[in-house]
N, CA, C and O atoms as a Tinker XYZ file with bonds, in Angstrom:
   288  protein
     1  N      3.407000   10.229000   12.124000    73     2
     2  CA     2.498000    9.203000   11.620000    64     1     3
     3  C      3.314000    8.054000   11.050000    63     2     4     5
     4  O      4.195000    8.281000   10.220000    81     3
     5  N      3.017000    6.710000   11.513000    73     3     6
     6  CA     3.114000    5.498000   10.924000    64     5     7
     7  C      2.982000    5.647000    9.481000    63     6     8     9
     8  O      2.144000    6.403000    8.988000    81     7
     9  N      4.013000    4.749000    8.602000    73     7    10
    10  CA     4.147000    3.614000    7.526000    64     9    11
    11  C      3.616000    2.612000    7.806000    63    10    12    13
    12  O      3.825000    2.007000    8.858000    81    11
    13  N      2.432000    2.069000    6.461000    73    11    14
    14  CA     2.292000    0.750000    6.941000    64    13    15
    15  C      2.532000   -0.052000    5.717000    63    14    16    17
    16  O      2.144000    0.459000    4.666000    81    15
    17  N      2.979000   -0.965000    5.672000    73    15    18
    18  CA     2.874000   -2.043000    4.524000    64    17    19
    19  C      1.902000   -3.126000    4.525000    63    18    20    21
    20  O      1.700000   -3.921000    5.443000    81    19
    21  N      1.113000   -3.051000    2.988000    73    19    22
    22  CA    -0.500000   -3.949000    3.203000    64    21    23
    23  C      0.598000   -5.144000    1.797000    63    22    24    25
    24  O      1.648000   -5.010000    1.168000    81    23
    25  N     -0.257000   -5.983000    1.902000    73    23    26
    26  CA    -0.040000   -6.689000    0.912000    64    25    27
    27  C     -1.802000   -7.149000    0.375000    63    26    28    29
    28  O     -2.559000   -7.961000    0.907000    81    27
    29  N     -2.016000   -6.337000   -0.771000    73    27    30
    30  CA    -3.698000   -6.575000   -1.341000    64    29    31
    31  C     -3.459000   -7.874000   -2.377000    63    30    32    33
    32  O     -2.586000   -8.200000   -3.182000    81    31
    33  N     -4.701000   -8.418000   -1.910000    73    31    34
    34  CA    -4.637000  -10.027000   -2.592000    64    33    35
    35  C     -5.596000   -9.752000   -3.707000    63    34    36    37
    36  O     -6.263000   -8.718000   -3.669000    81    35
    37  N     -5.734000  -10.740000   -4.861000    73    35    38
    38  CA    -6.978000   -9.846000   -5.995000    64    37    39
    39  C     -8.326000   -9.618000   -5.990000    63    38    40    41
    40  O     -9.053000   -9.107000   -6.841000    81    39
    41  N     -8.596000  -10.151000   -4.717000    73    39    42
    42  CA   -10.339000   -9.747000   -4.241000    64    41    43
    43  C    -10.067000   -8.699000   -3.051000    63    42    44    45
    44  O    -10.784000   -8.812000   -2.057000    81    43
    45  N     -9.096000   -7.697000   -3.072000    73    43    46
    46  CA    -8.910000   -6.670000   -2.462000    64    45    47
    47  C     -8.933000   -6.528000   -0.824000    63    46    48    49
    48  O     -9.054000   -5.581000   -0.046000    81    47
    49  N     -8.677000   -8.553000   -0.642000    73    47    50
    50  CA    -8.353000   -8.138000    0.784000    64    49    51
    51  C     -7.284000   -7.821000    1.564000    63    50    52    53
    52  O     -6.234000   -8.413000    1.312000    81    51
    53  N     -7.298000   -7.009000    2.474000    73    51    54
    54  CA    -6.136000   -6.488000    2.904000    64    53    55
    55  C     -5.153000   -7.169000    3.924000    63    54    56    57
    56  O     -5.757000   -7.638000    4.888000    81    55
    57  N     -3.861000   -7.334000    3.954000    73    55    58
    58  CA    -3.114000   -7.883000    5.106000    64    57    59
    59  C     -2.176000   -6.916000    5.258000    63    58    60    61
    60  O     -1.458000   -6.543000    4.331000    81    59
    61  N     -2.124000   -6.412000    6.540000    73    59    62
    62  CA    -1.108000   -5.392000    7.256000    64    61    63
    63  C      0.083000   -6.236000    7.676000    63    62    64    65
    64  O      0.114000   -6.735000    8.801000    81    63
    65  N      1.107000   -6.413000    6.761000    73    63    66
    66  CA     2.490000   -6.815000    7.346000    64    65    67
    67  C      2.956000   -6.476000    7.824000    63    66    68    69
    68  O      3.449000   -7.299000    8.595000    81    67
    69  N      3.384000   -5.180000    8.042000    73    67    70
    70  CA     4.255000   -4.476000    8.857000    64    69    71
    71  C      4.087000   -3.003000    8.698000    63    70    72    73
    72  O      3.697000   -2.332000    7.743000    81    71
    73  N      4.584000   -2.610000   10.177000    73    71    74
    74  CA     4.994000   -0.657000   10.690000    64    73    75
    75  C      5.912000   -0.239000   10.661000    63    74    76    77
    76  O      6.860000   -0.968000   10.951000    81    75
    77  N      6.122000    0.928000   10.359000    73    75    78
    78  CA     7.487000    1.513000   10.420000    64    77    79
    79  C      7.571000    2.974000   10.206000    63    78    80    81
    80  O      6.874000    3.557000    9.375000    81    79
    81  N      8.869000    3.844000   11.353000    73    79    82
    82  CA     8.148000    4.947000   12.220000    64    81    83
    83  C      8.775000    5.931000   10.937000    63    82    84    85
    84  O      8.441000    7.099000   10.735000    81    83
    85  N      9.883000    5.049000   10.042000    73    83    86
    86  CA    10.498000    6.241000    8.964000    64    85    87
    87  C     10.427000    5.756000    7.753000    63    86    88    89
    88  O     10.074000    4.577000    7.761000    81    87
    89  N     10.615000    6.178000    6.749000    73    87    90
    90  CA    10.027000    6.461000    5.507000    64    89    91
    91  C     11.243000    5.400000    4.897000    63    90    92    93
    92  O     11.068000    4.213000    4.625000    81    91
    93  N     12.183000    5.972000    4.800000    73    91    94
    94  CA    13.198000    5.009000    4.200000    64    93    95
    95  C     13.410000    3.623000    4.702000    63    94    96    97
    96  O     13.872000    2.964000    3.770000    81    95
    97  N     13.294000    3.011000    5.608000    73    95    98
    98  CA    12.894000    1.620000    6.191000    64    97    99
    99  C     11.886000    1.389000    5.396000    63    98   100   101
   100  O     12.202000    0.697000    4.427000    81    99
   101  N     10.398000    1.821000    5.456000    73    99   102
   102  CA     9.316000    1.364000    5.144000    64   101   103
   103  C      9.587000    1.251000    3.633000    63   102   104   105
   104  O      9.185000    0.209000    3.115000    81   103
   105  N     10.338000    2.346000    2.660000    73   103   106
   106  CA    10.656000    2.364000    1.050000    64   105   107
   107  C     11.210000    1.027000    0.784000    63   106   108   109
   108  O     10.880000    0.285000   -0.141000    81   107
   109  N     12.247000    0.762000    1.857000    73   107   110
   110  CA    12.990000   -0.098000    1.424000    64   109   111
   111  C     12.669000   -1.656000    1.616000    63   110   112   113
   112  O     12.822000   -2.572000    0.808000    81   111
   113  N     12.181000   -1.680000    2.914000    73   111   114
   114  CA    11.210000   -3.386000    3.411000    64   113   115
   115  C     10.067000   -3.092000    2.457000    63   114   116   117
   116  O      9.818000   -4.296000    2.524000    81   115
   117  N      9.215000   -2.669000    1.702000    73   115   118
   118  CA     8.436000   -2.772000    0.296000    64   117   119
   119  C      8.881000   -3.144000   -1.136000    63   118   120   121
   120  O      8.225000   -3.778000   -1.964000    81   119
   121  N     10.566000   -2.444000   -1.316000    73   119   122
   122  CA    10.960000   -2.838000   -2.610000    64   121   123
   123  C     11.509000   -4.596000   -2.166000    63   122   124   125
   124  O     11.204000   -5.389000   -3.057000    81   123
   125  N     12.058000   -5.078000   -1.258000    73   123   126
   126  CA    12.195000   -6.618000   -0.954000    64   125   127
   127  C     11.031000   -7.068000   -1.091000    63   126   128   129
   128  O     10.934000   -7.600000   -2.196000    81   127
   129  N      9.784000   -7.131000   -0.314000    73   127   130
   130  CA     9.065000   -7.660000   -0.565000    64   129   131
   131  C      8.335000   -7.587000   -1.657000    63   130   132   133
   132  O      7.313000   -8.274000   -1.666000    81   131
   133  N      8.643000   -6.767000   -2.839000    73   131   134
   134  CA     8.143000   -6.807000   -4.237000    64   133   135
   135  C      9.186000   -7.806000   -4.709000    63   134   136   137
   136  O      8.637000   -8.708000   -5.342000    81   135
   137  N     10.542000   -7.959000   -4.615000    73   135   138
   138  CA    11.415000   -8.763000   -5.322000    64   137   139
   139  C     11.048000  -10.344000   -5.121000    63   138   140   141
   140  O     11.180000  -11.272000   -5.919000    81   139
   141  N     10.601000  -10.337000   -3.943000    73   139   142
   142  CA    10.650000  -11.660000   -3.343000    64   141   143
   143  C      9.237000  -12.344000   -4.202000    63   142   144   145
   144  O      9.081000  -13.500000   -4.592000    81   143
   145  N      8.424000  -11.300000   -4.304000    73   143   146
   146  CA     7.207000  -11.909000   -4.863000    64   145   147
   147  C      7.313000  -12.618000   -6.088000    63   146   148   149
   148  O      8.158000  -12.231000   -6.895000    81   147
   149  N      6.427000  -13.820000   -6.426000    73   147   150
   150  CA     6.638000  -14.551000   -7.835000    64   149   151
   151  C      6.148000  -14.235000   -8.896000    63   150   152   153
   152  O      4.947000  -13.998000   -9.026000    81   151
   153  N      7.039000  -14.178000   -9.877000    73   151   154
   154  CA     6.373000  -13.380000  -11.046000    64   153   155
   155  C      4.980000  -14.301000  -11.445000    63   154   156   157
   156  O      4.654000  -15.481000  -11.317000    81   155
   157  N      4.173000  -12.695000  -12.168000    73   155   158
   158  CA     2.913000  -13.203000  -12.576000    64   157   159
   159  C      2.158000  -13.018000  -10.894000    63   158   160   161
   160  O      0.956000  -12.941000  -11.150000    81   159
   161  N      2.250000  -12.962000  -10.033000    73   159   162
   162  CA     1.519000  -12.726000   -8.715000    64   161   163
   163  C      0.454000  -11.693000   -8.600000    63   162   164   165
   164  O      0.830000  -10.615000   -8.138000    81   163
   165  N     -0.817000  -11.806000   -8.931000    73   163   166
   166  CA    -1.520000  -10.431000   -8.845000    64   165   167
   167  C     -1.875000   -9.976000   -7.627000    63   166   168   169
   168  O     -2.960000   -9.428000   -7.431000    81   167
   169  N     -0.879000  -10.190000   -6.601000    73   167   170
   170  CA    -1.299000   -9.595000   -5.225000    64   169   171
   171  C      0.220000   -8.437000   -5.259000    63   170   172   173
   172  O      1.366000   -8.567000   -5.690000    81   171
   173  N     -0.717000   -7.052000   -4.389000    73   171   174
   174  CA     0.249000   -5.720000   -4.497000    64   173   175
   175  C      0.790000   -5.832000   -3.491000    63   174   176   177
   176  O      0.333000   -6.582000   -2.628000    81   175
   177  N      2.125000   -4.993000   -3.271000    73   175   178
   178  CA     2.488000   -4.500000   -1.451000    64   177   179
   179  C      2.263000   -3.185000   -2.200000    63   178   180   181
   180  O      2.351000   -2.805000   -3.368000    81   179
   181  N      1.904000   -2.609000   -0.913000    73   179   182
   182  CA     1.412000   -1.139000   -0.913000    64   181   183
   183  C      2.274000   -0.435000    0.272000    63   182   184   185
   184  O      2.592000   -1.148000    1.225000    81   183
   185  N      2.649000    0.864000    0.259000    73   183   186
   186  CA     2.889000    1.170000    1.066000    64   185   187
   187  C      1.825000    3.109000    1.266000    63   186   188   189
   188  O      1.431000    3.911000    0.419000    81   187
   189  N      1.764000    3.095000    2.666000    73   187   190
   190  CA     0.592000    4.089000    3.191000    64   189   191
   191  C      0.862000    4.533000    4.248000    63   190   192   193
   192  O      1.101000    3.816000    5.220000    81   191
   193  N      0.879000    5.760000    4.272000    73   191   194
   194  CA     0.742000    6.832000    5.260000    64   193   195
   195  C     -0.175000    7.151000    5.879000    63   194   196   197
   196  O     -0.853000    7.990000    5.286000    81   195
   197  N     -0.725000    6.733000    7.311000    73   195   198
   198  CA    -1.871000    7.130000    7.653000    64   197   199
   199  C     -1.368000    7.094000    9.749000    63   198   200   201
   200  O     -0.487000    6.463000   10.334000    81   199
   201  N     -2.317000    7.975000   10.216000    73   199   202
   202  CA    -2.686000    8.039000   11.406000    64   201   203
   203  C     -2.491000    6.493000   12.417000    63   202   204   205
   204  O     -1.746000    6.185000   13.347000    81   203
   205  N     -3.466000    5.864000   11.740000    73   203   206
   206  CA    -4.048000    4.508000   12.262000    64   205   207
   207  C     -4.002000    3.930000   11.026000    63   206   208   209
   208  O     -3.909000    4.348000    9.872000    81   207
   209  N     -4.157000    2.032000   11.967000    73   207   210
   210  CA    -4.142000    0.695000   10.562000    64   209   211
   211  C     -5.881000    1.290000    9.908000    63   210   212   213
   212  O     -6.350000    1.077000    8.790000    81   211
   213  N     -6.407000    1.931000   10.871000    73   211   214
   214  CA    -7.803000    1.617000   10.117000    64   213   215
   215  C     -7.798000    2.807000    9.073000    63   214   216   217
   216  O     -8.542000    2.729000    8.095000    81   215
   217  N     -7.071000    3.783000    9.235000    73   215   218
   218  CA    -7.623000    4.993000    8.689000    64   217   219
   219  C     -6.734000    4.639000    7.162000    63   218   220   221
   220  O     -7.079000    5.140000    6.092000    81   219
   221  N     -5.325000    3.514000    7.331000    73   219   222
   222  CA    -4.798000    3.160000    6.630000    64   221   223
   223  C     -5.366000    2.411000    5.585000    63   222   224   225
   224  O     -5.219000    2.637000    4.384000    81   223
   225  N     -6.232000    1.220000    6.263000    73   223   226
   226  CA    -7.287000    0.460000    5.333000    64   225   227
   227  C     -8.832000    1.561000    4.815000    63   226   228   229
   228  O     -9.746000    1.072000    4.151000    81   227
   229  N     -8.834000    2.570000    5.131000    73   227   230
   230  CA    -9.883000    2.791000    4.372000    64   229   231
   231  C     -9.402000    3.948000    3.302000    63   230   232   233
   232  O    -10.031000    4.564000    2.441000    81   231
   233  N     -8.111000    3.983000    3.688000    73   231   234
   234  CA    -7.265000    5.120000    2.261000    64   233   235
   235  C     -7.248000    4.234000    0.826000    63   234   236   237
   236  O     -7.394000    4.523000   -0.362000    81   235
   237  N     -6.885000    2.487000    1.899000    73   235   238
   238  CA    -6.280000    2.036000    0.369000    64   237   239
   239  C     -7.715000    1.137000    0.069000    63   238   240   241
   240  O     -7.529000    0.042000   -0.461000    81   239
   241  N     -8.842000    1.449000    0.309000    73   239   242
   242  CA    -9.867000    0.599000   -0.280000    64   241   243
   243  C    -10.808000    1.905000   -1.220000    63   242   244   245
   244  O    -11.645000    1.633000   -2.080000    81   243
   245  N    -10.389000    3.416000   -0.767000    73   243   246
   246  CA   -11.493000    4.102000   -1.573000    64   245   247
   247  C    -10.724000    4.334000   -2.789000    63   246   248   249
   248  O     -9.512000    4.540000   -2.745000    81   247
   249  N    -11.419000    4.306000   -3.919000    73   247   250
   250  CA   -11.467000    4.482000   -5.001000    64   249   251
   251  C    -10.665000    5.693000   -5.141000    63   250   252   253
   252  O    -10.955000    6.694000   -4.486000    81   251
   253  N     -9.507000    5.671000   -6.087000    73   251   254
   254  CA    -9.794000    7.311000   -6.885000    64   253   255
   255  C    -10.304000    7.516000   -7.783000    63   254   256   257
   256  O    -10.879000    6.724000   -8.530000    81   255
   257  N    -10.133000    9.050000   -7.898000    73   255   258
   258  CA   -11.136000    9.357000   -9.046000    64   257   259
   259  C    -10.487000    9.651000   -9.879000    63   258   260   261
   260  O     -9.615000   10.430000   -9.494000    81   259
   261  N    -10.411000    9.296000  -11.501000    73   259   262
   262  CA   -10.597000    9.676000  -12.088000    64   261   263
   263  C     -9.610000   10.803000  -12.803000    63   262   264   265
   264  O    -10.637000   11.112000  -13.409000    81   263
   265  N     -8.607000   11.710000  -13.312000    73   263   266
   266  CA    -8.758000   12.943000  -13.756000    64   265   267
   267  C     -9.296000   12.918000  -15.169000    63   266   268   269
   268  O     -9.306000   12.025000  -16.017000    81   267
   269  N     -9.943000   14.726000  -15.173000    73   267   270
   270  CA   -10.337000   14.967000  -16.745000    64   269   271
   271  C     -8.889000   15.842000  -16.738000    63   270   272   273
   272  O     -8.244000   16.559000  -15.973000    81   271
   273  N     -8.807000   15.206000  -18.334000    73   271   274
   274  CA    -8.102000   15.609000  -18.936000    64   273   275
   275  C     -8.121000   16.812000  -19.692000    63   274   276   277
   276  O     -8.591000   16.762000  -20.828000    81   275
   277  N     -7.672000   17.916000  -19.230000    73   275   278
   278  CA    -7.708000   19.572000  -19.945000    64   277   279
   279  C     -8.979000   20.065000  -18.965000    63   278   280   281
   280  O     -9.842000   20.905000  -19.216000    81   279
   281  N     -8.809000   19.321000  -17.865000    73   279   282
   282  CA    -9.797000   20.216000  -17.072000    64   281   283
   283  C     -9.216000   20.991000  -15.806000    63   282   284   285
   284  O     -9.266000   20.711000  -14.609000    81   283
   285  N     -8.628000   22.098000  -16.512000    73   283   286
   286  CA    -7.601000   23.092000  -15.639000    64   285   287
   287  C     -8.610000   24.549000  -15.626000    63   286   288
   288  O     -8.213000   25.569000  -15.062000    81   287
């Protein structure tokens, strides 16, 4: 399975910059493109593991949930 790198803007839309087939490429083209970004920028790079771009965009749009705390 594909790496993908999104870059989320602050109304949570998504742009797929780039693929990549191994993990350490994809770690590493994410920490540049965090450096490069201007401080104060509230847009994320993300990086995601998924099948497909789509299955990719709907990992990084659902919500998580939540944990309770001491609920073991």
């Amino acid at each position: 399975m594909p790496y993908f790198v999104y870059q989320i803007a602050e109304d949570k839309q998504l742009e797929m910059l780039e693929k990549h087939e191994k993990y350490r490429e994809a770690r590493t083209r994410v920490r540049e493109l965090r450096a490069e970004q201007p401080e104060g920028s509230g847009e994320l790079i993300r990086l995601i593991h998924a099948g497909t771009q789509m299955e990719a965009e709907r990992l990084l749009l659902t919500p998580r949930e939540v944990p309770v705390e001491g609920d073991d």
